[in-house]
N, C-alpha and C positions, 0 to 999 in steps of 0.2 A: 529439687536440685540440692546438694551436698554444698557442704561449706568451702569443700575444694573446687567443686564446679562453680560457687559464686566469686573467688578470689580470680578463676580463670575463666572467664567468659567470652577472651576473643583470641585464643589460644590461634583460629582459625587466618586471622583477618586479613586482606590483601594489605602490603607495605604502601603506606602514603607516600603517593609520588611531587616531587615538589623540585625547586633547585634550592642550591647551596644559601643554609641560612646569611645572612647579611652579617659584615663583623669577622665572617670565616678569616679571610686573610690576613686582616690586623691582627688577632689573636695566634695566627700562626708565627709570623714576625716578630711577635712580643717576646716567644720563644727562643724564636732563632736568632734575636738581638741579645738575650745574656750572655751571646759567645761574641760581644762585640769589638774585641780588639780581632779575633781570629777574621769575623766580618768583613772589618776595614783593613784586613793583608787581605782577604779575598779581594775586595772591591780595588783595591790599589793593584793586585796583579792580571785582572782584566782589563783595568785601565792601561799598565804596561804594552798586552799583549795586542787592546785594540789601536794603541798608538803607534805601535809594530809594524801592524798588517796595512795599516795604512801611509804609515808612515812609505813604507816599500813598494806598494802601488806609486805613491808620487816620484820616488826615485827613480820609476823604469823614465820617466821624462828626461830627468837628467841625465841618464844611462843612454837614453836613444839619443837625445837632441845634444848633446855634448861633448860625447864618448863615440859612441855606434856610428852614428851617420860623418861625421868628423872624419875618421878613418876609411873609410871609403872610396875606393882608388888613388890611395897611398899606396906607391911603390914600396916604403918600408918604415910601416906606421907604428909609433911609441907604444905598445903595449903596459906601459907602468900605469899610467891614468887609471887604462879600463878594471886593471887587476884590482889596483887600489878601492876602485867605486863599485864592485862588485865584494871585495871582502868587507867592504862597511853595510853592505846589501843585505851579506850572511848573516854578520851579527846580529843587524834586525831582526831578521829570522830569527836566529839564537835565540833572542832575548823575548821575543814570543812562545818560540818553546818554552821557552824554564820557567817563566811567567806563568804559561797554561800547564804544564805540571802541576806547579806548587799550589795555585787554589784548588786543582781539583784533590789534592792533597789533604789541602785543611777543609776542604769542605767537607770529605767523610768523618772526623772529629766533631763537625759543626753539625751535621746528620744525625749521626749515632747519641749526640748526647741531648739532642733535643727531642729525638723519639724518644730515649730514655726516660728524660725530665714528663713527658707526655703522661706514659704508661703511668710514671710514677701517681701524677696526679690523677691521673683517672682510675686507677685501682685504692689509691687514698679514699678518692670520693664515692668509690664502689664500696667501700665500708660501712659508708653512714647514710648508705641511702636505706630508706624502707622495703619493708618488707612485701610490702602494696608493689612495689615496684618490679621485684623478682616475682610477682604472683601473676602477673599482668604483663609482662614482655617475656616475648620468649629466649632460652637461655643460648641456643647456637646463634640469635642475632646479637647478642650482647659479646659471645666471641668473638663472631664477626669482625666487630670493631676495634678489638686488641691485635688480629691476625691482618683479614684483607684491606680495612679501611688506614690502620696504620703502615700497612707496604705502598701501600697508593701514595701516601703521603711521605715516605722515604724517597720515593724515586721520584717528587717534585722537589726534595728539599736538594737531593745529591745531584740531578743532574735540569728538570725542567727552571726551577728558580735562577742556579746559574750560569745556564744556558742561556736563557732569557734576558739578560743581564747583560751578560756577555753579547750577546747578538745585538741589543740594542746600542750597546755602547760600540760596536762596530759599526753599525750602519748609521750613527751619527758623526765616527771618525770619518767615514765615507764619504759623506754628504760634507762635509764640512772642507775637505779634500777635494773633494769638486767642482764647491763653488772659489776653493782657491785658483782651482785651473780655467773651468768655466761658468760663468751664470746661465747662459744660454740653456745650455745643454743641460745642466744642472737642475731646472724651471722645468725641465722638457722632461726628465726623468721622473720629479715629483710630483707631474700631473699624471703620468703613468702610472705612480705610484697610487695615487686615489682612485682610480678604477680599481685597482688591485686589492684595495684595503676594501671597498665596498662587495667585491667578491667574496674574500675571506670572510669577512664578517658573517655574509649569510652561512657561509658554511658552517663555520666555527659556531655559530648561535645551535645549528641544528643539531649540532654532535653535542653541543655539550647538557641539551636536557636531557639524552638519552646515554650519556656518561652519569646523569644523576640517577635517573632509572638504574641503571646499569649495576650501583651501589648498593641501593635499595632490595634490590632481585637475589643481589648474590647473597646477602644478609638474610634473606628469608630462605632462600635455598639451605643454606649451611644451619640453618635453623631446625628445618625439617627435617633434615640427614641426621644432626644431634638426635632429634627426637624419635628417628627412625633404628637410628641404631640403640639408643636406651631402649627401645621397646622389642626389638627384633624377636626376643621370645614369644611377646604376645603376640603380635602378628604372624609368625607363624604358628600359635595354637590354634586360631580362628582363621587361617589360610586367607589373611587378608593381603597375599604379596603382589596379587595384581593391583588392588586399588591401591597401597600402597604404592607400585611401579606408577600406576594412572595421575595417582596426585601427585609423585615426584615429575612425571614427565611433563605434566601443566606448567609446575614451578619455573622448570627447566627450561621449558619454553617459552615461557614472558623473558629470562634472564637471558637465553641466545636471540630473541628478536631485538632488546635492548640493546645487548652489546652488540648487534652485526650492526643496527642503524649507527650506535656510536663510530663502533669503529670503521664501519663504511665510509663514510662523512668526515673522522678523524684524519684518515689514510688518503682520503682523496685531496686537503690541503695541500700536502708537500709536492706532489705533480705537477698540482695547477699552479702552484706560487713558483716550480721552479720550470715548466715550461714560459709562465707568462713572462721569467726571469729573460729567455733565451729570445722571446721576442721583441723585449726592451734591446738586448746585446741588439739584434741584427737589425731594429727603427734608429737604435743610437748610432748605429756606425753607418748607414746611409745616410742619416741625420749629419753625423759629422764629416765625413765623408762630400757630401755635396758642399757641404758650408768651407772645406778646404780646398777644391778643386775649384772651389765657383769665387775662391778669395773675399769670403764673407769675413770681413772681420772679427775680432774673437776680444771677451774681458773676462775679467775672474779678479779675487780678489787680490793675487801679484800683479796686474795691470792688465794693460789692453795690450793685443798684438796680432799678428796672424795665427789662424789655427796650426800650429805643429803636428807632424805624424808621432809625434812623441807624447805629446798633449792629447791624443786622439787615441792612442794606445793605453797610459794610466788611464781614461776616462772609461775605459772599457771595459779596465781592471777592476777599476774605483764602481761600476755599475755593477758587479756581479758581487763584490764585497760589500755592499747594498743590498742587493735585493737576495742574495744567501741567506744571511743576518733572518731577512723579513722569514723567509721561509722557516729557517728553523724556530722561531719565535711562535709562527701556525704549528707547526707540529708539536712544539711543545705542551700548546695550550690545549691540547685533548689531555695530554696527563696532568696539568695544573687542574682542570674544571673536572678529572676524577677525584683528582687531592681533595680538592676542596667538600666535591661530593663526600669522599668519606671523612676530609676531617668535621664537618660540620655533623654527623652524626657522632663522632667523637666527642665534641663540644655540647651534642644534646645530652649526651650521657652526661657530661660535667657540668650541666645545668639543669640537671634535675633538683627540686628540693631535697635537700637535708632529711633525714630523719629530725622531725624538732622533738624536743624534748620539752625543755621550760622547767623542769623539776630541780630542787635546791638541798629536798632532802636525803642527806647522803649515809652510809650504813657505816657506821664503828664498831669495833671491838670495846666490850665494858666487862669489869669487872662489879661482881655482883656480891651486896652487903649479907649479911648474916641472915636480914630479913628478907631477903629473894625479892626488895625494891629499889635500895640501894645502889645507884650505878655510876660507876666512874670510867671514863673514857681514856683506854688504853693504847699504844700502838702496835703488843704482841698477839697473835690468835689465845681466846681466851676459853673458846668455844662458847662466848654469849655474844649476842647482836643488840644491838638500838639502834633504833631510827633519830639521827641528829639533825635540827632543824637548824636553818641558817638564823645568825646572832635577830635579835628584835622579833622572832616569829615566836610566841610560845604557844601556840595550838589554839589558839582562840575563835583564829578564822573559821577551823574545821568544825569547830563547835559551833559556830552561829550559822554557818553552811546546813550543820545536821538540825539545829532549831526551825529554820525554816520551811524542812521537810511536812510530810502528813501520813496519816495512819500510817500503815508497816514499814514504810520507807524511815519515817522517822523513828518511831520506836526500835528497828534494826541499828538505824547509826548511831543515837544518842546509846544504845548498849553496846556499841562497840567505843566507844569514849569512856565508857565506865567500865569495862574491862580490862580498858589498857592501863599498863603501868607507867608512870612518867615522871620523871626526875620535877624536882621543887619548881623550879624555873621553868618547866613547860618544853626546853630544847630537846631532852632524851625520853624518847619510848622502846619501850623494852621487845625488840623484835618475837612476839609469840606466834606468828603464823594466825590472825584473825583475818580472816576474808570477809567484805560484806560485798550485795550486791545490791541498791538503792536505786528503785525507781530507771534502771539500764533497758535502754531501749539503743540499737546498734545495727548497720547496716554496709555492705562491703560495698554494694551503693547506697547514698544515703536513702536514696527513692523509694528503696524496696530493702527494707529491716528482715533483719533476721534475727532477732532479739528483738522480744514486745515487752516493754515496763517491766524485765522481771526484778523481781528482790526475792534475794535471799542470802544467810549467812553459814558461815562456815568456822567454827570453834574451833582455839589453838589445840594441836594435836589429834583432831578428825581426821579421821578417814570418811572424804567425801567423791561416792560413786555419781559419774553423772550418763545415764543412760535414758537410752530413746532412739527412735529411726532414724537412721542416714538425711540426714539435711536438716534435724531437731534443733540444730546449734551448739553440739557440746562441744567440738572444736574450739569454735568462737568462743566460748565462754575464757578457757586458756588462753586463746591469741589477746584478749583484754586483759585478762590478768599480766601477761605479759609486758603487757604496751605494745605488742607488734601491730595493733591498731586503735586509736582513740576512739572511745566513745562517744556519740550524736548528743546523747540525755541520760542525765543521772549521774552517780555517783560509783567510784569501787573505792571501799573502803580498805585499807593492809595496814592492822594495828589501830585503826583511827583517822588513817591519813590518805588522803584522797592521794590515790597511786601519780596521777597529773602532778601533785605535788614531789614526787619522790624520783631523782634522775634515774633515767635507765637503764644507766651499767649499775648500779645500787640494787634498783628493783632485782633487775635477771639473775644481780649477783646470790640474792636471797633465792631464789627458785630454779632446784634441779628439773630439766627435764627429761623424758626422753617420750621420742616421738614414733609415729605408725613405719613413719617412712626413713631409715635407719641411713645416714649418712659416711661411712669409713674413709680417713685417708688417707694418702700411701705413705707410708711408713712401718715402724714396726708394729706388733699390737700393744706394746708398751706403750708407747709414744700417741696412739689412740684412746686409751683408757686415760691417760694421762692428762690428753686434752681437757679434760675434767676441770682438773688443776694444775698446771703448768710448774708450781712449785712442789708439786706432791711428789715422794720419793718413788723409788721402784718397792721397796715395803710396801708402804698407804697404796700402790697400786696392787701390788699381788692379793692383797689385804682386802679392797675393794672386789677383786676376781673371783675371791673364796668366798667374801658373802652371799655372792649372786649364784656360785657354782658354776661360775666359769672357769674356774681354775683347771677343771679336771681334762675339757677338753684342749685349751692352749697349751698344756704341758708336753701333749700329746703331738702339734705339731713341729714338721721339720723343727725348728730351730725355737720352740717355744714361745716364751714372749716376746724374741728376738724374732722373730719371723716376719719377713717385709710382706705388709698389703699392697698388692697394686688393683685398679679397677674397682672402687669403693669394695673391695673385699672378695673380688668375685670368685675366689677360693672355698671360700665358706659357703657352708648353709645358711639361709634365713634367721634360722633359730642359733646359728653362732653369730650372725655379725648384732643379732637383734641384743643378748646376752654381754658381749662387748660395750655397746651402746648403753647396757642399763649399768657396767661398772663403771664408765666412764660418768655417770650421776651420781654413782655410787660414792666416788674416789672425789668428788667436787665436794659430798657433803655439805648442801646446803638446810639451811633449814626449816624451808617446804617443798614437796615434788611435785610437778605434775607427770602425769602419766598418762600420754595421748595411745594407747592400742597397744600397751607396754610390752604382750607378751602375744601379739596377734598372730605370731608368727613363727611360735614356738609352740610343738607337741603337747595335746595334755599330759601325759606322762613329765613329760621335759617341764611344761608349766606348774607340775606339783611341787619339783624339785627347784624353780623359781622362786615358786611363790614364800615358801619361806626363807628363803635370802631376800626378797622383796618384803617381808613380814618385818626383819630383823632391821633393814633397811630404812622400813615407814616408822621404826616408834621411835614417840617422841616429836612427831613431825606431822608440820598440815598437810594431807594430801589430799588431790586431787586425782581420780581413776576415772578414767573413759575406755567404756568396755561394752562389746556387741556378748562376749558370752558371761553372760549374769553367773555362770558359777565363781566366776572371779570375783564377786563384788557382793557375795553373800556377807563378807567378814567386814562389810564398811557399816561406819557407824551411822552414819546417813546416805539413802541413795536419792537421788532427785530425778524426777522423770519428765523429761523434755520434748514437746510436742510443737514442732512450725513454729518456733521461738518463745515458749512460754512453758511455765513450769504447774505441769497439771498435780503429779503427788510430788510427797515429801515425807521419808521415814526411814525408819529400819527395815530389811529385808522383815522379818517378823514381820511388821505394821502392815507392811505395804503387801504380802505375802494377806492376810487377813483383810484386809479393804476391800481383796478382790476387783481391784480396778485394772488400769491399763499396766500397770507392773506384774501383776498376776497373770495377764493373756500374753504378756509377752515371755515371761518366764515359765509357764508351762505350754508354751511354743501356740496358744491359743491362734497369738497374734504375730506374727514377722518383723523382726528385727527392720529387713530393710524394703 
């Protein structure tokens, strides 16, 4: 198995089906409370609106019982009253509108900048998570949650939460309303209302695990479509478009059984809340109805009296602005309990660990004494590096670290201590590009190592080859050096200083790389190459281009170096975006490279003409070279031969060429690369 199949080992795996983590909705809130003056005008102009609509229900009493029946076979009845008690009517009305305007107003401002603050934070945290993490999730479910799982959660925040809100505070202005006209009836509606609640509930329970499903499916779907469409060339070389279709249409179909249960069950709430609405109207007005015809007494909290037809008509208003409220509340809560489902996978992403670091030791600029030991720490590029230790450390620990050691382990690190150069005080060591490797044992699970005990070193300005069979660990060896993963056991030594010790925008700062699998983004090819160094000119860029001999071909396109990539490049050939890729290492200028498959994909022809801009490039500088065609790696000054994570030779192409061992069968093709 390859070190890229150990980083991805469930590339495959069905999405874990669960509900909504716990915490989801406080943490949504947290958000949507920094807009809390806008909040409390929303909250205040719902209040208006539910004081409104009910307020106006109570009024038809007064309108019927004062006004309406009043006039009544009158020969020639006062019309000023009713006009008057019907334009104070309107306003109510009025003043509901303009009220439910204005929050749904501010609630789109209150939307838009909490999704925004969202994104912000969770692209922040996308920064610094590990490397482990993008090797091990797949990358169309991690869109997923920028695209669908943050629309879900838009259209809880702009219309399910205020709605909700709204509807409750109406169907409490309602009830409240009620028991002013009557208790009776009032009592009689909210026992209603508990049959009703224990209906919805089952519902709403069963739709909303399969709104969580529903999240989950779509996120793995839009996963494999990404993954389908990056591959689409390979699948159609290997005419894999059926199985391909096959496994898309499995996906497909877990994600349509989800969502049709969801929304079966979602969709079936609003009916049943509003027919059983219609059956409360026609119990309540038989209810009231018998109790006025039969002169049943009547209380509420204006007093006791007989039941009114007027009192009988708001109660019928006051029930349907009840149990309305109730309904759209059921319906909203299919899109709250999607919300939630996708924000709670939002929140898995912002609770993933940190990349940790822990490292103190950080990389300066020094200027270097007469006698090439000499160093004083400067703020301008000086073209020298040291490693500066934070105040009280002066190198002592690393040393009784490397005392502790045994045989080659030890004798490898206490000679990389005696190599290094370091200011009197023990804070500065003179960045020379010294690699060790002590007693490194390393595994992408810890279970199953892929690196067994090896040690080995790597002297300032080597060129060191590390070749062997696909799954040997030469990858790995690089992903450690880098810190894109910690090591189980052992030690890496850089300068003397255990890498753990040295933070890791420092470390990567010191080490160009470029890698098999070539990355471009859209911009122009300036602005790519450039990526290198953010501060480097368009000279030190063109300047970078022409070592590598990519100058001749970018000249050549439309617009030069001004020419926009869109689709990691997909204009170019292989062997131009690969060629880009190594200026852009080129134009960083650091002061060791690694070189994971540097030129895998560029022409021999083309790779002759590389390789000395890559010659011109490596001196002076530690490198590291990972290479399947050994003619690359004749001119290294040691090659190292990696076997199922251990290091069986070690030499010059000559030595190792003369040993006749596994470097010899593999370079005169005895034995297969992979």
């Amino acid at each position: 198995m390859s070190d890229k199949q150990n980083q991805r080992n469930f590339r495959n795996r069905k999405p874990a089906m669960g509900k909504a983590a716990p915490g989801t909705t406080k943490r949504i809130f947290g958000y949507i409370l920094q807009y809390r003056w806008r909040v409390v005008a929303i909250v205040a102009c719902i209040l208006i609106g539910a004081i409104a609509q009910a307020g106006s229900a109570l009024f038809l009493q007064t309108l019927i019982d004062k006004y309406i029946l009043p006039m009544v076979g009158q020969s020639n009845p006062d019309w000023v009253p009713l006009i008057r008690a019907i334009t104070l009517m309107g306003c109510l009305y009025a003043a509901g509108i303009v009220s439910s305007w204005l929050w749904v107003w501010l609630v789109v401002t209150v939307e838009q900048g909490t999704l925004k603050k969202i994104r912000d934070d969770m692209f922040a945290h996308q920064q610094h998570l590990p490397i482990r993490y993008f090797d091990t999730n797949e990358h169309g479910d991690i869109m997923s949650r920028y695209t669908n799982d943050t629309d879900t959660l838009r259209q809880a925040i702009s219309q399910s939460f205020p709605q909700m809100f709204s509807a409750g505070i109406s169907a409490l202005a309602a009830v409240i309303a009620m028991f002013w006209l009557s208790v009776p009836l009032t009592l009689f509606v909210l026992l209603f209302t508990v049959l009703l609640y224990f209906i919805v509930r089952a519902i709403v329970g069963r739709a909303g695990r399969y709104f969580v499903k529903q999240q989950q499916w779509l996120g793995d779907v839009n996963a494999f479509v990404e993954e389908s469409v990056n591959g689409q060339k390979v699948i159609k070389v290997f005419n894999h478009e059926e199985t391909t279709q096959r496994t898309f249409d499995q996906k497909n179909q877990e994600l349509f059984e989800a969502s049709a249960e969801a929304n079966t069950w979602g969709n079936v709430t609003m009916p049943v809340v509003g027919n059983m609405g219609y059956v409360l109207y026609i119990l309540l007005a038989i209810v009231g109805g018998a109790m006025a015809l039969g002169g049943v007494g009547n209380f509420g909290l204006s007093g006791a009296g007989p039941l009114t037809l007027g009192t009988l008509v708001s109660l019928l208003t006051l029930s349907r602005s009840f149990i309305n409220p109730l309904g759209q509340v059921s319906m909203q809560l299919n899109m709250v309990m999607m919300a939630l489902a996708g924000a709670s996978r939002i929140f898995a992403l912002m609770d993933e660990p940190v990349e940790s670091d822990g490292g103190t030791v950080t990389l300066v600029n020094v200027e270097l004494g007469e006698d090439g030991r000499t160093m004083t720490e400067v703020d301008h590029e000086t073209g020298h590096w040291a490693w500066k230790r934070e105040a009280g450390d002066d190198g002592t620990r690393s040393l009784k670290a490397a005392e502790k050691l045994h045989g080659t382990a030890r004798e490898v690190a206490l000679k990389a201590k005696e190599q290094a150069i370091t200011s009197p005080d023990g804070r500065l060591t003179l960045l020379q590009g010294d690699v060790r490797f002590t007693n490194v044992t390393f595994g992408y699970n810890p279970d199953k190592p892929v690196l067994h005990d090896i040690t080995w070193f790597a002297k300032p300005g080597q060129k060191m080859a590390l070749v062997g069979a696909t799954g040997a660990g030469k990858t790995t060896v690089t992903n450690l050096i880098n810190r894109f993963y910690d090591i189980q056991e052992g030690q890496i030594l850089y300068d003397g200083i255990d890498v753990k010790n040295i933070r890791k925008p420092d470390l990567r700062r010191s080490l160009g790389v470029v890698l098999q699998d070539v990355n471009l983004f859209t911009g122009t090819v300036m602005d790519n190459i450039r990526y290198g160094r953010l501060d480097a000119t368009d000279e030190e860029c063109i300047e970078a281009a022409k070592l590598v001999n990519a100058d001749g071909f970018i000249r050549m396109l439309p617009q030069g170096y001004q020419t926009v990539l869109e689709g990691d490049g997909s204009g170019l050939s292989q062997g131009q975006r690969q060629l880009i890729s190594i200026a852009r290492a080129a134009v960083a200028d650091s002061p060791a490279l690694i070189l994971d498959e540097a030129t895998s994909s560029i022409d021999t022809r083309t790779e002759e003409v590389v390789q000395a801009g890559m010659d011109a490039l490596m001196k002076g500088r530690t490198v590291f070279v990972i290479a399947h065609r050994l003619s690359t790696v004749r001119n290294s000054d040691v090659i190292m031969v990696l076997d199922h994570g251990r290091i069986i030779e070690r030499g010059s192409h000559d030595e190792l060429i003369a040993l006749k061992g596994e470097y010899y069968q593999l370079y005169t093709g005895a034995v297969e690369l992979e």
